[in-house]
Structures are given as structure tokens and as C-alpha cells.
C-alpha positions in Angstrom: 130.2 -20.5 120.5 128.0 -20.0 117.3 124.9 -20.6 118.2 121.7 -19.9 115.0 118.2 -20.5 117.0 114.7 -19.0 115.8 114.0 -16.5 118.1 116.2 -14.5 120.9 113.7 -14.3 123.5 111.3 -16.7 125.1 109.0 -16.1 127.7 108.3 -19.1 129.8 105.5 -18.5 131.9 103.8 -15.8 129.9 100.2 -16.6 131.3 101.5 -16.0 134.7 101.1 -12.6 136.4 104.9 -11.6 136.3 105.0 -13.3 132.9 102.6 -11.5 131.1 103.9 -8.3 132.1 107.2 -9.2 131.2 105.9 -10.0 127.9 104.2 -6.6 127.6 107.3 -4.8 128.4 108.9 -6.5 125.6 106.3 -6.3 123.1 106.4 -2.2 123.9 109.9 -2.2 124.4 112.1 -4.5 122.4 114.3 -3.6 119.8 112.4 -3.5 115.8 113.3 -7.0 114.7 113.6 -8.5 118.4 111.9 -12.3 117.6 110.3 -13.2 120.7 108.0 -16.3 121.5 105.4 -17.2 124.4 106.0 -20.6 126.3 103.8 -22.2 128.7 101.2 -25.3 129.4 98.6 -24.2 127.3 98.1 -22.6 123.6 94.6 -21.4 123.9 95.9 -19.2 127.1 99.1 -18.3 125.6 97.2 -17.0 122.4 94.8 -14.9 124.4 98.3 -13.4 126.2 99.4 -12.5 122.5 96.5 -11.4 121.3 96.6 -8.9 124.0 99.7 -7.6 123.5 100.8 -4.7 121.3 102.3 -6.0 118.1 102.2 -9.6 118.8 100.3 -10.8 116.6 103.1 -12.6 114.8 105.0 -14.1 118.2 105.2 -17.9 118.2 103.6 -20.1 121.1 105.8 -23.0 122.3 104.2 -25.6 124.8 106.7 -26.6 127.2 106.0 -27.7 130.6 108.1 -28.3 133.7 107.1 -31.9 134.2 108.2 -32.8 130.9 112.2 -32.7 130.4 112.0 -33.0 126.9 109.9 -30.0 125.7 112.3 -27.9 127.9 114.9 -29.4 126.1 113.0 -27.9 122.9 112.2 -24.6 124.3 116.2 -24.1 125.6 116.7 -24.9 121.9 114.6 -22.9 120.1 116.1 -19.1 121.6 119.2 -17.3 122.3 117.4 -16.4 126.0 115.2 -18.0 127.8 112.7 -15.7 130.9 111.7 -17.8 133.0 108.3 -16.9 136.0 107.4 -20.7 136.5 108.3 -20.9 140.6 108.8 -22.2 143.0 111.7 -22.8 141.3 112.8 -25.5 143.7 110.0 -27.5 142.4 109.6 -26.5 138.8 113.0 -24.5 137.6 116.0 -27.0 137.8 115.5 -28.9 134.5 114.7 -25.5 132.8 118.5 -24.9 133.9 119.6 -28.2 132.9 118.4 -28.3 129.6 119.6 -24.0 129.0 123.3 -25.3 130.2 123.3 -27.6 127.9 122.3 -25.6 124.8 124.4 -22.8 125.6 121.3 -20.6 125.8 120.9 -18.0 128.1 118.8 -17.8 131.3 117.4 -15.2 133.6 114.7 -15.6 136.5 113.3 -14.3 138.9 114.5 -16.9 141.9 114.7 -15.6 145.3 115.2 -19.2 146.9 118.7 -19.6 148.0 118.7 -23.3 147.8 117.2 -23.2 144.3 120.6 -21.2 143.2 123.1 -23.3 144.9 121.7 -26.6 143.2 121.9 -24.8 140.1 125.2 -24.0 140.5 126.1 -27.5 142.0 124.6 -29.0 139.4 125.5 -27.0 136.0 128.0 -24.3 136.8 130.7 -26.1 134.6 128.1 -27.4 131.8 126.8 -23.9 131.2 130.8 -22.4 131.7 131.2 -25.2 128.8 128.9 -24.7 126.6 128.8 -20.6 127.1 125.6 -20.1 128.5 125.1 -17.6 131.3 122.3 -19.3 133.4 121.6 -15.6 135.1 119.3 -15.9 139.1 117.3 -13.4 140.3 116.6 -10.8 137.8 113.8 -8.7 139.5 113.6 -7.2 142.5 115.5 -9.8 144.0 118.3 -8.9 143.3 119.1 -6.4 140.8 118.7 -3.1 143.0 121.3 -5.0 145.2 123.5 -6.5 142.7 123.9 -3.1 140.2 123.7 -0.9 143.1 127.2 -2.5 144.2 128.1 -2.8 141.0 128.1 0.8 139.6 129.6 1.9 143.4 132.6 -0.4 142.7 133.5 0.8 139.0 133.2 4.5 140.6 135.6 3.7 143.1 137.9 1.6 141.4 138.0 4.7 138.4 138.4 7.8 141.7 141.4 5.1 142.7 140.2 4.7 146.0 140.9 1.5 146.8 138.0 -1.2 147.2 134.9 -1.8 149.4 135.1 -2.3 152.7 132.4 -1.8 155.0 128.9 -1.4 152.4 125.4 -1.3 153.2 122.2 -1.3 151.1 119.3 0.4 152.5 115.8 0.2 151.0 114.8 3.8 151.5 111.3 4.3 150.4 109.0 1.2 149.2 105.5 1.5 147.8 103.9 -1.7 146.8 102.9 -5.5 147.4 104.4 -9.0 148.1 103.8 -10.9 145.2 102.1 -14.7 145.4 105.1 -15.9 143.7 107.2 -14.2 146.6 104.9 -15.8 148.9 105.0 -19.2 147.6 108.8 -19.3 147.1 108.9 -18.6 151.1 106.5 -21.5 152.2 109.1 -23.4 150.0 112.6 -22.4 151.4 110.8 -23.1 154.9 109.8 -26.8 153.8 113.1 -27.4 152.5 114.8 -25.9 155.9 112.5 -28.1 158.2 112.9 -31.7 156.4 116.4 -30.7 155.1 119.7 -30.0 157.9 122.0 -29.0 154.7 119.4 -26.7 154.0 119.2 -25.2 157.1 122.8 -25.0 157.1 122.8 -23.1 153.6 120.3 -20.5 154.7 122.7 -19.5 157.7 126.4 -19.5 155.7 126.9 -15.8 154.3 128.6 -17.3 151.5 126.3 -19.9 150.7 126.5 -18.7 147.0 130.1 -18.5 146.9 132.0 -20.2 144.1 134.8 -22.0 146.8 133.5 -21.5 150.6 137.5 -22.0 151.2 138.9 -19.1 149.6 136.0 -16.6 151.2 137.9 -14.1 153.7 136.5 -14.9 157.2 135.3 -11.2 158.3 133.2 -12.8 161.4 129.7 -12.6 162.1 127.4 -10.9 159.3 124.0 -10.9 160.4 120.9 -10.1 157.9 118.9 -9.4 161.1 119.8 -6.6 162.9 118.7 -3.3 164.2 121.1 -0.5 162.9 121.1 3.0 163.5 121.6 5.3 160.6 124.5 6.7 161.8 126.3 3.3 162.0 126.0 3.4 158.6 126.7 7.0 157.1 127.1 9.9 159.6 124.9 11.8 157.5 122.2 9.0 158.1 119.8 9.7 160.8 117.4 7.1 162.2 117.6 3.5 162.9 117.0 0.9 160.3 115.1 -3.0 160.0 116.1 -5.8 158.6 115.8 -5.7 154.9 112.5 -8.6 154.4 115.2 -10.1 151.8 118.2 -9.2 152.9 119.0 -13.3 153.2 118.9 -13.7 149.4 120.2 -10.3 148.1 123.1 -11.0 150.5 124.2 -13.7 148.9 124.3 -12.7 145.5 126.0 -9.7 145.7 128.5 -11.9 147.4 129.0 -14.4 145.3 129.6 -11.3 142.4 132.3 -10.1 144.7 133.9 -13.7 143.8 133.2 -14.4 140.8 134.6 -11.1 140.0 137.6 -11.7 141.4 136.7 -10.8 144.7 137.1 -7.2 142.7 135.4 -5.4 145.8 137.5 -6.3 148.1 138.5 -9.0 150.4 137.4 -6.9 153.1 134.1 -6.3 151.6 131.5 -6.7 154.1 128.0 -6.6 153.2 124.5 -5.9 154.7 121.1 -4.8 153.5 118.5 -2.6 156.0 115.2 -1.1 155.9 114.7 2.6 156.8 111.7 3.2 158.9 111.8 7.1 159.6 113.5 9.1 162.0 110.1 10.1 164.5 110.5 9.2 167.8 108.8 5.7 167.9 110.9 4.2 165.3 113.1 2.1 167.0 109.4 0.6 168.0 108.4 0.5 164.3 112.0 -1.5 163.5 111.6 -3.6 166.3 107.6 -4.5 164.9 109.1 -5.5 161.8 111.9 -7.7 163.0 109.4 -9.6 164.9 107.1 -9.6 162.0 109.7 -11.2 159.5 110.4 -13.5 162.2 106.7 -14.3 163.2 105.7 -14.8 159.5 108.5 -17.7 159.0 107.3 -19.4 162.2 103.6 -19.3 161.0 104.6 -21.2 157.6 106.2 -23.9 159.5 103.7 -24.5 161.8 100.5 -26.1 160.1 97.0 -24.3 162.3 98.9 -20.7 161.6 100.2 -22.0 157.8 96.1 -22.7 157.1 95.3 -19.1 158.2 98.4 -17.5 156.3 97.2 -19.4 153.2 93.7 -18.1 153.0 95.0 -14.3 153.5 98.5 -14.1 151.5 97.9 -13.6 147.8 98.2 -16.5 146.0 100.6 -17.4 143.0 99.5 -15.8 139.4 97.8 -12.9 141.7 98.8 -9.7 141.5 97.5 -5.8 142.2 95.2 -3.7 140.0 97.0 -1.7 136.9 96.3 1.7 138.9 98.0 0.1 142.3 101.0 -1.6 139.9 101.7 2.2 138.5 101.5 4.6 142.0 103.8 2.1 143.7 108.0 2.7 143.9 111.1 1.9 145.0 114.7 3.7 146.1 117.5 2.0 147.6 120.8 3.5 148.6 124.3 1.5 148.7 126.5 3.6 151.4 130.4 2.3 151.4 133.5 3.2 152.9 136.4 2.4 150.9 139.9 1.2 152.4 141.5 4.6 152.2 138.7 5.9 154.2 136.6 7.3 151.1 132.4 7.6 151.5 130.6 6.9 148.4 126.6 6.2 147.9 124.8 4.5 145.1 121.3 4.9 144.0 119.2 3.0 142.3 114.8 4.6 141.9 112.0 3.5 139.9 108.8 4.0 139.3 106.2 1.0 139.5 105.3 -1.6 141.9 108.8 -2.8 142.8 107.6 -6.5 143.1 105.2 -6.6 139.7 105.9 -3.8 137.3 109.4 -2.8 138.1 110.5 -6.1 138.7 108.9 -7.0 134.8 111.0 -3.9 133.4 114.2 -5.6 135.4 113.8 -9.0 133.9 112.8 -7.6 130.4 116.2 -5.8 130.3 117.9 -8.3 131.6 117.1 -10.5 129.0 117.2 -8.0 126.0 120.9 -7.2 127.5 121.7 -10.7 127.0 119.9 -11.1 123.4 121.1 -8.1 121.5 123.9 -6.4 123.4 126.5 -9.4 123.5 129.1 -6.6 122.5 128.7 -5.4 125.8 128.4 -8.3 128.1 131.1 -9.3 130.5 133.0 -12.0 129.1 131.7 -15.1 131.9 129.9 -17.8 131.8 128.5 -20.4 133.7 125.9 -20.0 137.2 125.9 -16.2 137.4 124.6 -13.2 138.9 123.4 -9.6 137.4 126.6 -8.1 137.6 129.1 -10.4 137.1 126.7 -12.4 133.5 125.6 -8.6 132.3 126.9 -5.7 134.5 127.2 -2.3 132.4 124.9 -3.7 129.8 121.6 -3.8 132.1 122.9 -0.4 134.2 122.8 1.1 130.8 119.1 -0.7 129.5 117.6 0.2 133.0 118.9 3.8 132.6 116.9 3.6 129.4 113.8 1.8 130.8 113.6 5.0 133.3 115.6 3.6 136.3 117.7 6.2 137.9 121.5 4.5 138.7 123.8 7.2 140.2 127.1 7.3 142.5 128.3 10.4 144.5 130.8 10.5 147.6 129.1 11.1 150.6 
């Protein structure tokens, strides 16, 4: 649809942590002529934001706040893409979506909460696949590494013509950097919603809880995102054993639900897991046993209220974030290993530079959104409650590759 709005990108949440640095990357980054507005609770922080950034000086402000429906309605109005960092976004993102769907303006966040995604796609799938908005989830960390790093291994073996995915594992290789507050926060959430809430609880566990029609999923039996692995399970060049990826219940998921919205263009006998290496010495299977228990221990402190207290005066707290010098010396690499069904081995990579949870995450959400604002050309054709790869695919593979991301496939 034709849609004429005054700018192409907001960012809602600019006086956040995330949001300011998403902000920054677009003011340094953006395309000459890219309009882009600030959006938030209050104008005399959103003008110190914009008077801090490079060549702002000209961006409009827009108050919009998630307790009042109406001035979302504004704000989905007034751009061709809307950035959202305002989480939880159990508590504070669903009329954001609402009012986006019903525009036809695009979305991307940052969510990482599973429940969060499958309300949204409950609730506004078929507005926003109406109206043509793509109302785009977890744009940062979670889960773009994921999605794209599946992604760009599919369209190498679907052009080699060998076959599609079966057996595929993502493994977070190296890692250098903090949990964010809003990480932290949209945890003690999806815990709250799991203890008052059985069809919560019973979301959290379905490996397809994303899925499009929970009916038409293959049944490929029990895929755990909790596991010890050893390397070689996964790659026989692979040496080691592996932990369970600290997201690897969200990241799951998506890449899932990509799978069939696609099509199921991986495969229907696409099976998908997510790890974390932790060395090859001879007490790692100590280290990955540390961490599962960890994960595990972590969970069980938020939902118990004398170890929640404790947790909450140690764990940074929403809006925090590390120092510039700490955001820039941290990094990420994750690998994708597959085997194909004629027996092919192929690996992905995806590596960046940057904290992967603050500064890397604001280049993926930047990108994401420019993808959507000035490279329609090259944008899948969807719409609706979608993911990286199946609402912008090649366009952010080939923005991140810009931004300084390395993307590559190779067999194995």
C-alpha cells in the first residue's frame, strides 16, 4: 500500500540506554536525506539525546508514551518504521504493535520474551498481513546472529543444490561483554508470567511455540535447549563439549518460526539447536556443567522472593549499561554448523565487533530498521508478525556486511 508519512524512522525509547545508541548509529550512519525522529516520555530529555548527537539538530521529538494508546497511535502514524527499546515488552510493547499493524508501518524491537511475540502474533498477525506492515521481533542480539546465520547457510545450500537442512546447530563461539538491564528485566518478566500463567508455562516448553499452525510442524521428537553436547556431536572437526546457549529458548523459536513462514524452506527435517563453547582444557565439561546449573539457578532465584531481593540489588538495572571503553573491547562470533539431506557439511559465520548486548546489538537494530525504510526494493515480499529473515532477509545480511559484520558460508 501507498503509504506518505513525515519521517522514515522513529526511535521510541531514545533516552534509554539501547535507545540512544541506536539513535547514534543512525545519526552517524543513515543514508543523506534519512528523516528520523526521537520518541519517548519526555521533550526536555529527548532534546538533550539530540543535542548530543552528530547532525541532529534538525530531528523532530514526538511524546508518545506506552500508557497512552493514543499517542502511539500518532507516533505509528507519523513514520514509515518505528524502533522500538521501551521493555519489558510484555508490559509496555503490545499497543505499540497494535497501533503499527494498523497503520501499515513497520516495526522492529528488540524483544526476547517469547510470550510477548506469540500475543503479538495472536493478536495482529492478520491486521499487519492486511494493512502491509511487517511488525519485525527481536532485532538485536536476540536474534539476528541466529536468524541470518541460518539464513545465509540455507540460500548457500539451496544455490550448491544440496538439498535442505537437516540436523543444524548454532554455537556462540567467543563472547566478550555484559547482560544488559533490559535483558535482565525481560527475564524477571517471562518468569512472573510462567508462575501465575499455565499457558505460559506451556509456551515456554513447545519448540514451536512461534510457529504460524502448531498442526502442520513436523514432529522430529524431543529438542532440548538444555543440553550438554560435545563438539564432535556437532561437526567432527569440532572438539570440546558445549553449554547451553543462555538464550537458546528464544533464538530457538524464531529461527523456527522463519523455517515456516518460509515455507518450511529449510526443511521439514530441519532440526534446530543453539550451544555455548566453553574450551577444549580438560575441566570443561566442569565449566559446561557450572553454567547449566547457573542458567538454571538464576531462573529459580527470580521466582523465589529472599533470593529475587538479593538478585535485584546486584543485576544491572534497566537504562544501565557499560562504559564506552568496555561497549567497544567487547565481541561476538557464532557459527551455524549443518548437515544437509544428501549428507553435505556447511558452516555459517556471523563476527562483530562491540559489546554484543549494547553496541552490536544498536548496529543490528539500526540496520534493521534502515533495511526496512530505504531498501523496500530488496525486502522479501511478507507481511504480517515476522522475523529477521523471513520480513528482511538479504537486505540486513547485506546492511550488516556494510555496518562491519562479517556473514560467511563455507562447507565444512
Amino acid at each position: 500500500m501507498t503509504r506518505t508519512r513525515d519521517l522514515d524512522v522513529v526511535v521510541y525509547g531514545a533516552t534509554g540506554f539501547v535507545g540512544r545508541l541506536t539513535a547514534d548509529h543512525l545519526a552517524r550512519h543513515a543514508p543523506e536525506g534519512t528523516r528520523i525522529g526521537l520518541a519517548g516520555r519526555s521533550r526536555e530529555k529527548l532534546e538533550r539525546v539530540r543535542e548530543s548527537l552528530p547532525g541532529a539538530s534538525d530531528w523532530p521529538v514526538l511524546i508518545a508514551s506506552a500508557d497512552d494508546p493514543d499517542s502511539l497511535t500518532a507516533l505509528a502514524n507519523a513514520a514509515h518504521v518505528v524502533v522500538t527499546t521501551v521493555g519489558p515488552y510484555a508490559r509496555y510493547g503490545i499497543d505499540l504493535v497494535r497501533a503499527c499493524a494498523e497503520a501499515g508501518t513497520d516495526y522492529v524491537d528488540l524483544t526476547g520474551e517469547v510470550q510477548f511475540a506469540r500475543a503479538s502474533i495472536d493478536g495482529y498477525h492478520d491486521v499487519a498481513a492486511a494493512s502491509g506492515a511487517r511488525i519485525v521481533h527481536s532485532c538485536g542480539f536476540d536474534s539476528v546472529p541466529s536468524d541470518i546465520g541460518v539464513h545465509v547457510l540455507h540460500e548457500q545450500v539451496a544455490a550448491d543444490g544440496e538439498g535442505t537442512l537437516a540436523d543444524t546447530t548454532l554455537v556462540l563461539s567467543s563472547f566478550r561483554g555484559g547482560v544488559s538491564g533490559g535483558t535482565i528485566d525481560s527475564m524477571r518478566g517471562v518468569v512472573d508470567a510462567a508462575k501465575s500463567d499455565k499457558r505460559t508455562r506451556s509456551l515456554l516448553l513447545q519448540p514451536y511455540s512461534l510457529s504460524p499452525d502448531f498442526s502442520a510442524e513436523p514432529d522430529l521428537g524431543r529438542q532440548s535447549d538444555n543440553s550438554l553436547v560435545k563438539g564432535s556431536d556437532i561437526a567432527p572437526n569440532l572438539h570440546g563439549v558445549t553449554a547451553p546457549h543462555p538464550m537458546a529458548s528464544v533464538n530457538t523459536r524464531v529461527v523456527r518460526r522463519s523455517n515456516a513462514l518460509r515455507g518450511w524452506a529449510y526443511g521439514r527435517a530441519f532440526r534446530y539447536r543453539e550451544v555455548m563453547s566453553v574450551g577444549q582444557s580438560w575441566f570443561s565439561p566442569a565449566v559446561a556443567a557450572g553454567v547449566t546449573a547457573g542458567l538454571g539457578g538464576l531462573l529459580a532465584g527470580f521466582a523465589f522472593g529472599p533470593t529475587r531481593k538479593l538478585l535485584d540489588r546486584v543485576l544491572p538495572d534497566p537504562g544501565d549499561g557499560p562504559s564506552e571503553k568496555t561497549r567497544n573491547t567487547g565481541h561476538f562470533t557464532t557459527d551455524v554448523y549443518a548437515t544437509t539431506t544428501t549428507g553435505a557439511r556447511y558452516v555459517s559465520q556471523m563476527r562483530a565487533q562491540g559489546d554484543p548486548g549494547y553496541k552490536a546489538t544498536a548496529v543490528m537494530l539500526g540496520e534493521s530498521a534502515l533495511a526496512l525504510a530505504v531498501d523496500r526494493d530488496g525486502l522479501p515480499d511478507a507481511a504480517g508478525v515476522l522475523t529477521p529473515a523471513s520480513g528482511i532477509g538479504d537486505a540486513l545480511v547485506r546492511r550488516l556486511r556494510g555496518a562491519g559484520f562479517e556473514i560467511s558460508v563455507r562447507r565444512n
